[in-house]
C-alpha beads as a LAMMPS data file, in Angstrom:
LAMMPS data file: protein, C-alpha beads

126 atoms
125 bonds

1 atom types
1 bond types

-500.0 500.0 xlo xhi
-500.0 500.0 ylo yhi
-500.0 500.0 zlo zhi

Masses

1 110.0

Atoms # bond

1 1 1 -93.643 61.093 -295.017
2 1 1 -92.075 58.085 -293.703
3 1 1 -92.285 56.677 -289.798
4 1 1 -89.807 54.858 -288.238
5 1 1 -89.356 53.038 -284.768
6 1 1 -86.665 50.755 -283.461
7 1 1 -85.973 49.279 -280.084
8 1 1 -83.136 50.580 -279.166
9 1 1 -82.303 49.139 -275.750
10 1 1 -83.820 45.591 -274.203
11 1 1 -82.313 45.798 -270.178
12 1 1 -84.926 45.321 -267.286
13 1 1 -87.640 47.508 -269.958
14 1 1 -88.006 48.185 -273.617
15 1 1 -87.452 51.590 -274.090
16 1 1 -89.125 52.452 -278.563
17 1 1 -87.542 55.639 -280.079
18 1 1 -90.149 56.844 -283.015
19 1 1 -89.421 59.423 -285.675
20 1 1 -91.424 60.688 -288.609
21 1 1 -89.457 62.218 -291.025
22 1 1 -89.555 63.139 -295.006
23 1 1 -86.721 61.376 -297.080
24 1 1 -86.594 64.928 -299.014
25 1 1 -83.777 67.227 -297.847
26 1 1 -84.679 70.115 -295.554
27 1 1 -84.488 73.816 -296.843
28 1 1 -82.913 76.423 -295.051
29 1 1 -84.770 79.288 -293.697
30 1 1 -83.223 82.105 -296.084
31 1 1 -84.291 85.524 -295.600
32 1 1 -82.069 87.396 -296.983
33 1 1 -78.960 87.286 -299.558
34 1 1 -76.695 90.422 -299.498
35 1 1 -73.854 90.837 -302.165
36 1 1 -70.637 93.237 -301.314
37 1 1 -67.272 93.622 -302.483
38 1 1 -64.425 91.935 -300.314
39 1 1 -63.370 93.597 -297.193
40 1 1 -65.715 95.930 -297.345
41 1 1 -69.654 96.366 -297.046
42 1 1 -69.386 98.628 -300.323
43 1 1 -72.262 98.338 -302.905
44 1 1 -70.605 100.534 -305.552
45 1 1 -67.030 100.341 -306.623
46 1 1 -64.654 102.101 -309.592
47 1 1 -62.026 99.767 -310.822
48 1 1 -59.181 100.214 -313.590
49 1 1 -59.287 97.770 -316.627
50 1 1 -57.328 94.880 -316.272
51 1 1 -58.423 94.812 -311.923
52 1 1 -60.125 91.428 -310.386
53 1 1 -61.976 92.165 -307.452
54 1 1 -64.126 89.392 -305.261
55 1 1 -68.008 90.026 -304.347
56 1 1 -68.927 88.126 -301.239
57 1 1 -72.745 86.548 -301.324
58 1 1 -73.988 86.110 -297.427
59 1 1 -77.502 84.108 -297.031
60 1 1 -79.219 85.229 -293.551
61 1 1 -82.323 83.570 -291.838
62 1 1 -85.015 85.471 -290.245
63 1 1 -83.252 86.107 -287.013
64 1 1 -80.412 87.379 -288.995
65 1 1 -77.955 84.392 -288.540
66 1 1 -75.613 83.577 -291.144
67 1 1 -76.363 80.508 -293.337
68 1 1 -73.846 78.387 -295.443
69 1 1 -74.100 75.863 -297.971
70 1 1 -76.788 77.195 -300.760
71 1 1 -75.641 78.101 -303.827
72 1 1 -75.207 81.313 -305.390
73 1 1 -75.027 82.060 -309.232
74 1 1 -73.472 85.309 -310.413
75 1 1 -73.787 87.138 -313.681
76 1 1 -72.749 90.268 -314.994
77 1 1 -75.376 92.687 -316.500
78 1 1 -72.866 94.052 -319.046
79 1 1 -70.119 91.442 -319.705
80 1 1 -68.471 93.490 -322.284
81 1 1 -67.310 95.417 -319.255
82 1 1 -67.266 93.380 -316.186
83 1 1 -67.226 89.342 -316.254
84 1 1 -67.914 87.292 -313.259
85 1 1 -66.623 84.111 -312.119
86 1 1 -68.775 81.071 -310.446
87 1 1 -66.966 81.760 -307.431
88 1 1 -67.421 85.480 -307.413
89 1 1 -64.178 86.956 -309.305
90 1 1 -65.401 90.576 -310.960
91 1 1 -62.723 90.933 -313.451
92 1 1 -62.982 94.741 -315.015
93 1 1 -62.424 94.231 -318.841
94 1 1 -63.491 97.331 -320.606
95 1 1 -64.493 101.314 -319.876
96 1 1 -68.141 101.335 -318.191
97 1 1 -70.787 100.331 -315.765
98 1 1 -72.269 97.041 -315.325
99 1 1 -74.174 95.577 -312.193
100 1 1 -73.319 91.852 -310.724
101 1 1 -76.254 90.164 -309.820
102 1 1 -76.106 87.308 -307.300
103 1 1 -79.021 84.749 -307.058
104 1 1 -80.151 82.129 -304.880
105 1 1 -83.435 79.623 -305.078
106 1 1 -84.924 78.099 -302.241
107 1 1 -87.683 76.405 -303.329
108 1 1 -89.609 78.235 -305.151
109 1 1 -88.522 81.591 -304.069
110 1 1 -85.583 83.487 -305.706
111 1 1 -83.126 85.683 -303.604
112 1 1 -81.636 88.386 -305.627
113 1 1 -78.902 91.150 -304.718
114 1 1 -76.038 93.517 -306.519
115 1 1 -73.373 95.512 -306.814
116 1 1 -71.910 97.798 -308.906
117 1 1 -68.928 97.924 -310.798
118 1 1 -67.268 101.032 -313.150
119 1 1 -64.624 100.591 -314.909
120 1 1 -62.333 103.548 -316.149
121 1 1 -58.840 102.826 -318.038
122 1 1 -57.428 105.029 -315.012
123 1 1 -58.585 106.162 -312.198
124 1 1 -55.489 108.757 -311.341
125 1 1 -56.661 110.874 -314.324
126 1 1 -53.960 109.732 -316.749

Bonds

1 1 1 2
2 1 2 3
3 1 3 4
4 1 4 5
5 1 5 6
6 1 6 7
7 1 7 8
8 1 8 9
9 1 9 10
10 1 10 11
11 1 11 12
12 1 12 13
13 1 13 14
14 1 14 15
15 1 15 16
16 1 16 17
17 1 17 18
18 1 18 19
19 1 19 20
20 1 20 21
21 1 21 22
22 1 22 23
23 1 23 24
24 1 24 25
25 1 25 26
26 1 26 27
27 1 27 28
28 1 28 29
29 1 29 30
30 1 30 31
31 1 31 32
32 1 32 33
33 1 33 34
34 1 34 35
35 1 35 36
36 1 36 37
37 1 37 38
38 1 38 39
39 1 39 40
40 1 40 41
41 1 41 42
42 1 42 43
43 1 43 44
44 1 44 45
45 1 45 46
46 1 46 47
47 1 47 48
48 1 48 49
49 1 49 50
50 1 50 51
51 1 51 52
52 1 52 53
53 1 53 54
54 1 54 55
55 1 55 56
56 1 56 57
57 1 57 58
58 1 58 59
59 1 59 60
60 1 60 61
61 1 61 62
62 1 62 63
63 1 63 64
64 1 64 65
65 1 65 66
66 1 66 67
67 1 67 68
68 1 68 69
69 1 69 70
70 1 70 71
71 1 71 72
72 1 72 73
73 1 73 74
74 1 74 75
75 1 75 76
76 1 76 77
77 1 77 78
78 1 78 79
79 1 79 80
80 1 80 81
81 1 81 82
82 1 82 83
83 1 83 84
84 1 84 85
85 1 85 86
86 1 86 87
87 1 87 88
88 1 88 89
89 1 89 90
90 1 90 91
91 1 91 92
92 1 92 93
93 1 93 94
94 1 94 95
95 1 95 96
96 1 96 97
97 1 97 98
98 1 98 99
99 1 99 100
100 1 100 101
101 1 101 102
102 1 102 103
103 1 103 104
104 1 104 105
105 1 105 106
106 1 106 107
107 1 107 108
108 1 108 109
109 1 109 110
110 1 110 111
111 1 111 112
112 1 112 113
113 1 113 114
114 1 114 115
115 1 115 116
116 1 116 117
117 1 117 118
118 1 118 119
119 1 119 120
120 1 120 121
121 1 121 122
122 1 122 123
123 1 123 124
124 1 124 125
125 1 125 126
């Protein structure tokens, strides 16, 4: 830990301000990570072969209170049916199920969450 103090006013009085402070960056307070598909709070979706759809990664502290900033990696379970993009893209390649798994380290905890995505070559019964 590392002290510091400075004068930072001389007029009629000398007033000190003192800190103590780490030079190591702060960590947030995660809670919770929750993964869902875009514009909607679904957990579970079908898709048709070919479709890209986005999954949204939220970090919340204890008081619930959305946190931004920390980085999430995605990966898909079965990527001979559903990829996954660094920024979240689900892109439905081939008939079946696969989960996407989000996950996010603070410190030396890991925050884990998914979704998950089937993929049929139609889904109007063709």
């Amino acid at each position: 830990m590392r002290c510091q103090a400075r004068v930072v006013a001389t007029v009629g009085a000398t007033i000190v301000v003192a800190g103590c402070g780490s030079s190591e960056p702060t960590s947030p307070n995660v809670n919770q990570l929750s993964l869902h598909y875009e514009g909607t709070s679904a957990k579970q979706v079908a898709m048709e072969v070919g479709v890209t759809l986005r999954v949204i990664a939220e970090t919340r502290d204890a008081s619930g209170n959305l946190l931004s900033g920390l980085a999430v990696q995605y990966r898909s379970s079965k990527p001979e049916f559903v990829t996954v993009s660094a920024a979240g893209a689900v892109s439905a390649r081939a008939e079946g199920t696969a989960y996407v798994v989000a996950t996010a380290r603070v410190g030396a905890t890991t925050f884990r969450d998914s979704v998950v995505a089937t993929v049929a070559r139609s889904l109007r019964g063709d």
